[in-house]
N, C-alpha and C positions, 0 to 999 in steps of 0.2 A: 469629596467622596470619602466615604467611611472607613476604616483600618476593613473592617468584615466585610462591605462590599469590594473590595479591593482582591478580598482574598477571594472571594467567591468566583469573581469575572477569572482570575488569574487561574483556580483550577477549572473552568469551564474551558478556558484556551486551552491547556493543558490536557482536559481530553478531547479535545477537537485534534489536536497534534499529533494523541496517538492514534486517534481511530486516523487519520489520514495516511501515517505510518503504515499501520496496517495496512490499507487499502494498496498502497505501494509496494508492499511485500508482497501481498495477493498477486498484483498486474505483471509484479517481477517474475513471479515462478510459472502464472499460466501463457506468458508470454515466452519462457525459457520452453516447456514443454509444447508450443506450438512448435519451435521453432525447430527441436529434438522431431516431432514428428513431418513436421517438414523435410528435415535431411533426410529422413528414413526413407520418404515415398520418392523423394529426387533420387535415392539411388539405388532403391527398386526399380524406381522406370529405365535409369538411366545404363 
């Protein structure tokens, strides 16, 4: 395998990493804010 192909695989991974990153940040904060409005209605009802 070539020095250039090497580099090219190496920044392909590299945005795979961060888009996945992201995606993980995403899941973190809409799961954070379900959970925020979950409290809200439990103690509304409750």
């Amino acid at each position: 395998m070539s020095q250039a192909t090497f580099r090219k695989r190496l920044k392909a991974q590299q945005c795979n990493i961060n888009f996945l990153l992201k995606q993980v940040k995403f899941d973190q904060t809409y799961l954070d804010r379900r959970a925020a409005l979950v409290a809200q209605n439990s103690f509304s009802h409750g």
